[in-house]
C-alpha atoms as a printed R data frame, in Angstrom:
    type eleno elety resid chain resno      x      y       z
1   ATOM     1    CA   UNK     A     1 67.935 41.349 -53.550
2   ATOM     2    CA   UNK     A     2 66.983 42.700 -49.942
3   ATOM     3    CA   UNK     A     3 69.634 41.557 -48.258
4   ATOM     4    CA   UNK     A     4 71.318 42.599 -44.775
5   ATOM     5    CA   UNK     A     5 73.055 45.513 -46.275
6   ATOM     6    CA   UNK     A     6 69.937 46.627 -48.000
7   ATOM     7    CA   UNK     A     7 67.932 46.439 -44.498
8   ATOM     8    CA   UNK     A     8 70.225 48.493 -43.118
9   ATOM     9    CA   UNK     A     9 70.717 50.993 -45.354
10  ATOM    10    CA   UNK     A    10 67.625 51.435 -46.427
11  ATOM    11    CA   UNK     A    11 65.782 52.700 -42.744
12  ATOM    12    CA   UNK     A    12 69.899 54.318 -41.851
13  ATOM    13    CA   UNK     A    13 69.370 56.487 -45.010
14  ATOM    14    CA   UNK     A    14 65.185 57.282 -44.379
15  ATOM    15    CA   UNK     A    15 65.973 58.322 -40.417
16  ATOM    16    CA   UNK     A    16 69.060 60.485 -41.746
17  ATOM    17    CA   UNK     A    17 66.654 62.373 -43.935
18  ATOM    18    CA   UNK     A    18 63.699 62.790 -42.099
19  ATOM    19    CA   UNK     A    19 65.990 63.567 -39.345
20  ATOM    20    CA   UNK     A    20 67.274 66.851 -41.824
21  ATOM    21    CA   UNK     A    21 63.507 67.691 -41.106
22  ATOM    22    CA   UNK     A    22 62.281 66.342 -37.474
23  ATOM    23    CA   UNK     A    23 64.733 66.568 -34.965
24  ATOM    24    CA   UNK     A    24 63.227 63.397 -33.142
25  ATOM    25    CA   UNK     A    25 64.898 61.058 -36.523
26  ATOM    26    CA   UNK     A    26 68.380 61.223 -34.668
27  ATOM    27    CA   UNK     A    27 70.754 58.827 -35.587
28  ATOM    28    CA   UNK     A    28 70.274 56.787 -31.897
29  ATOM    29    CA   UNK     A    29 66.901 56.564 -32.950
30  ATOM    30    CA   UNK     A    30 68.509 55.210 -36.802
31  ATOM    31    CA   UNK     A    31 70.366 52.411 -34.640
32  ATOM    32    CA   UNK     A    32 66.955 51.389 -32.975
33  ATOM    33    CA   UNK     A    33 65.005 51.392 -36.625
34  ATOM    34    CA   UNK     A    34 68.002 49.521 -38.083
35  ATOM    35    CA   UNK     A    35 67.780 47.066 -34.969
36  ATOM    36    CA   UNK     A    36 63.957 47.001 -36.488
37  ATOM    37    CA   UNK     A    37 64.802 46.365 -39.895
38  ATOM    38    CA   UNK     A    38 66.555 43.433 -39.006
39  ATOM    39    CA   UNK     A    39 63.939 41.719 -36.473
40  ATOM    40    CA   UNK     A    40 62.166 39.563 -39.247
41  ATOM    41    CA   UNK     A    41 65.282 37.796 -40.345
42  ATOM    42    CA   UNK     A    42 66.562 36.864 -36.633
43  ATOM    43    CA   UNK     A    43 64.383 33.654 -37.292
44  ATOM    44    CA   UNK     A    44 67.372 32.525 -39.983
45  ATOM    45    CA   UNK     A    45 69.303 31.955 -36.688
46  ATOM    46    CA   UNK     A    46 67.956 28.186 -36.945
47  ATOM    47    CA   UNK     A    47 70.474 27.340 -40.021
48  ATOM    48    CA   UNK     A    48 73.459 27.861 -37.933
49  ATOM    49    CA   UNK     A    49 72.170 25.402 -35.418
50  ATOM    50    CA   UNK     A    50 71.446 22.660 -37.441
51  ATOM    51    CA   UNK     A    51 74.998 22.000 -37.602
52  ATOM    52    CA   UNK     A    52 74.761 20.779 -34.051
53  ATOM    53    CA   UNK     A    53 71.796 18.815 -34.834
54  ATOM    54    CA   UNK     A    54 69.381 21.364 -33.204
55  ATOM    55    CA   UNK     A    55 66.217 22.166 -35.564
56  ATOM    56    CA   UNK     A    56 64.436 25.078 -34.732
57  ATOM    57    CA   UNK     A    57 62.996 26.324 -37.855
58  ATOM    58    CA   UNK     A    58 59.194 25.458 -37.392
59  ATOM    59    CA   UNK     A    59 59.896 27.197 -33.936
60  ATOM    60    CA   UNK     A    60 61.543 30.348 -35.306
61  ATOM    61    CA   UNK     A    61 59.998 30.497 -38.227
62  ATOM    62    CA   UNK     A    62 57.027 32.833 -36.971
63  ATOM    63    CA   UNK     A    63 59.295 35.240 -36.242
64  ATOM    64    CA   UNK     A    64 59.627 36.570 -40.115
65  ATOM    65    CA   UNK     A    65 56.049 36.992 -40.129
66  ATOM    66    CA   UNK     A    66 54.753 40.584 -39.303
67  ATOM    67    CA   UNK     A    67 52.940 39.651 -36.278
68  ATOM    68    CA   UNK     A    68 55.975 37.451 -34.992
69  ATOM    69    CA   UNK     A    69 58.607 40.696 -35.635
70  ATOM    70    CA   UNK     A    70 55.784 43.055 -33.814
71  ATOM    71    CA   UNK     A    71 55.846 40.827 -30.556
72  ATOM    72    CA   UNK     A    72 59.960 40.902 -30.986
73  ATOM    73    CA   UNK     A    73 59.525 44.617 -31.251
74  ATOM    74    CA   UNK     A    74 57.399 44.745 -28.019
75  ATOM    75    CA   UNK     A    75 59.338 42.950 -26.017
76  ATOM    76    CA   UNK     A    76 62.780 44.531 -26.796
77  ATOM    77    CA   UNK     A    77 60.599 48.161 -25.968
78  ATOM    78    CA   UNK     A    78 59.899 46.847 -22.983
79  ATOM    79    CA   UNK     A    79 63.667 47.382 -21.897
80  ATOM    80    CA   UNK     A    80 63.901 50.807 -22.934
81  ATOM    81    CA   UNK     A    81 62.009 54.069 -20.865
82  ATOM    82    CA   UNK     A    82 60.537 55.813 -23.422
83  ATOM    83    CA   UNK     A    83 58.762 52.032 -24.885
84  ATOM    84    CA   UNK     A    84 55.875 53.576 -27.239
85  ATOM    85    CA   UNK     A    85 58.958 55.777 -29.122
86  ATOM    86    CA   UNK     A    86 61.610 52.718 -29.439
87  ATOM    87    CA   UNK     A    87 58.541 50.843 -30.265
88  ATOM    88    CA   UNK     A    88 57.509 53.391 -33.093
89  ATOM    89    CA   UNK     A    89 60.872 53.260 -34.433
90  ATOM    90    CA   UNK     A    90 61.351 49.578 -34.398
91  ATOM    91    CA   UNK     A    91 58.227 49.190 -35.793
92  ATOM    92    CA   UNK     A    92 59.410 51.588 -38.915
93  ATOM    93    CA   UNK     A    93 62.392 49.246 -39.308
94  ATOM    94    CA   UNK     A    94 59.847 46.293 -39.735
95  ATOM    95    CA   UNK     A    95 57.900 48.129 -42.248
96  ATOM    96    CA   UNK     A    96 61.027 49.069 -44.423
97  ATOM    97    CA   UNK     A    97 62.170 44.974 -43.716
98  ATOM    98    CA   UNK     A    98 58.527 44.122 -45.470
99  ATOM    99    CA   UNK     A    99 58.595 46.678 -47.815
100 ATOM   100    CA   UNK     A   100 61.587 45.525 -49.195
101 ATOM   101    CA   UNK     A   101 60.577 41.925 -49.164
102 ATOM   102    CA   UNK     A   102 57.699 42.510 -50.970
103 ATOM   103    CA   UNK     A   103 59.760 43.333 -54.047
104 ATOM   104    CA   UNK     A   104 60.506 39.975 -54.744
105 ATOM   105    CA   UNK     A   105 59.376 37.564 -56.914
106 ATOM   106    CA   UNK     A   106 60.348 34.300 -55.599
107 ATOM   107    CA   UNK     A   107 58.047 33.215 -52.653
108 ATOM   108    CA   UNK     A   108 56.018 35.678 -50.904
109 ATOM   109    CA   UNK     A   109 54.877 37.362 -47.359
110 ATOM   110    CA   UNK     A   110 52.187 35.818 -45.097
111 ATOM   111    CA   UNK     A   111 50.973 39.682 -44.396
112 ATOM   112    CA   UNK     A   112 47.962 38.560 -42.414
113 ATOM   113    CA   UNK     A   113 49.559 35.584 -41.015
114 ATOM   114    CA   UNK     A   114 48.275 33.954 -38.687
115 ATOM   115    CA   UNK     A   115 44.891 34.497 -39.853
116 ATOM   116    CA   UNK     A   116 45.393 34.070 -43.319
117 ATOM   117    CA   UNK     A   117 47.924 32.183 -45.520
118 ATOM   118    CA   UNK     A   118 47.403 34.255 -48.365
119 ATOM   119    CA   UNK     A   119 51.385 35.250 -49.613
120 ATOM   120    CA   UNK     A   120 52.085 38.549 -51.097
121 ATOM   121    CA   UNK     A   121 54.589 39.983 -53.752
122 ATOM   122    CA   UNK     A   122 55.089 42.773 -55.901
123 ATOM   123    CA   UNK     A   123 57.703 40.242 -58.065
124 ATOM   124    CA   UNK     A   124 59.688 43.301 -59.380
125 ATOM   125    CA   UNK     A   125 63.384 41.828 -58.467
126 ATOM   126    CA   UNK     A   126 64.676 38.512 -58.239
127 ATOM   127    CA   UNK     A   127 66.866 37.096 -55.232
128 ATOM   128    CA   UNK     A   128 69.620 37.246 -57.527
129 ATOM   129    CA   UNK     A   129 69.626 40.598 -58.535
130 ATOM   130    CA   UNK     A   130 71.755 42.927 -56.348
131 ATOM   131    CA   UNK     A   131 70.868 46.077 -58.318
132 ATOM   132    CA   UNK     A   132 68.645 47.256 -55.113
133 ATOM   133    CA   UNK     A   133 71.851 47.038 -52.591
134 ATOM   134    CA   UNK     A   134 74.062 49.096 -54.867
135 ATOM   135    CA   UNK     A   135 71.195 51.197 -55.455
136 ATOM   136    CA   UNK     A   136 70.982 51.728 -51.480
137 ATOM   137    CA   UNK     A   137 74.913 52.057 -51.113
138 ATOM   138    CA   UNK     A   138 74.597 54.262 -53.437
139 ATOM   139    CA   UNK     A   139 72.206 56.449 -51.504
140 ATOM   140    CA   UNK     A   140 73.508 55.674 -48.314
141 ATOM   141    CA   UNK     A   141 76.847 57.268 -49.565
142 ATOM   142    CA   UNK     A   142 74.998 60.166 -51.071
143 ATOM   143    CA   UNK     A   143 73.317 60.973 -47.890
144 ATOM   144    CA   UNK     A   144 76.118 60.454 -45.395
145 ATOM   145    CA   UNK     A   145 77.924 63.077 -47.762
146 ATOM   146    CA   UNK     A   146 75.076 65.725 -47.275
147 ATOM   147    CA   UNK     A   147 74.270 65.175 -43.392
148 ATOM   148    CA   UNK     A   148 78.116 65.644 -43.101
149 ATOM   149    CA   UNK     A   149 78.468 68.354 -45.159
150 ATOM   150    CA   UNK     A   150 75.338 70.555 -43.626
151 ATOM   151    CA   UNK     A   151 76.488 69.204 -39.578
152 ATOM   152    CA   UNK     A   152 79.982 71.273 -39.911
């Protein structure tokens, strides 16, 4: 299941190894795409409030869609200097936040939303299945052993 620890680990440990390759895939720029991964699921913000009887779901609710997390992305670039590279980067954490989404079976992603409803899925793991997060603490580990290791 793609949860929170799987969208973060899962852009933490690709920026850590490109970065082993291309300087510019620093881990700053691993906070930003992790900040990125994490966009699409700000919209679940709306359960907390219904406790105090305010119901913002239809409201939010755009934001888990890809063109809802891009205008997130834009705006938060907009407070940085270099905007097109924070951009870039949260824009690489929204792809690994749909990528990962599209594994599952149950429901689907509005890609093309708001111009078409069409939902997509892959359906290879189920909600309930956490073999994907210990797969990507698994790797995390690995890789935070080897970028430690080779920056003695």
């Amino acid at each position: 299941m793609p949860d929170w620890i799987t969208h973060i680990l899962v852009p933490w440990t690709l920026i850590t190894i490109l970065g082993f390759k291309f300087k510019q895939f620093n881990q700053q720029n691993a906070a930003i795409t992790i900040l990125g991964a994490l966009i699409p699921d700000i919209y679940k913000i709306y359960i907390p409030l219904e406790i105090f009887g305010i119901h913002l779901e239809n409201f939010l609710n755009p934001i888990h869609f890809p063109v809802g997390s891009l205008l997130i992305a834009a705006f938060l670039s907009l407070f940085f200097i270099e905007r097109r590279l924070i951009f870039s980067f949260l824009t690489l954490g929204i792809i690994t936040h749909y990528a990962l989404d599209l594994l599952l079976f149950n429901g689907g992603i509005c890609l093309f939303y708001p111009f078409s409803p069409l939902e997509f899925q892959v359906g290879i793991i189920s909600v309930t299945d956490y073999n994907i997060t210990i797969a990507s603490i698994i790797a995390a580990f690995m890789v935070y052993f080897i970028y430690k290791r080779a920056n003695k």
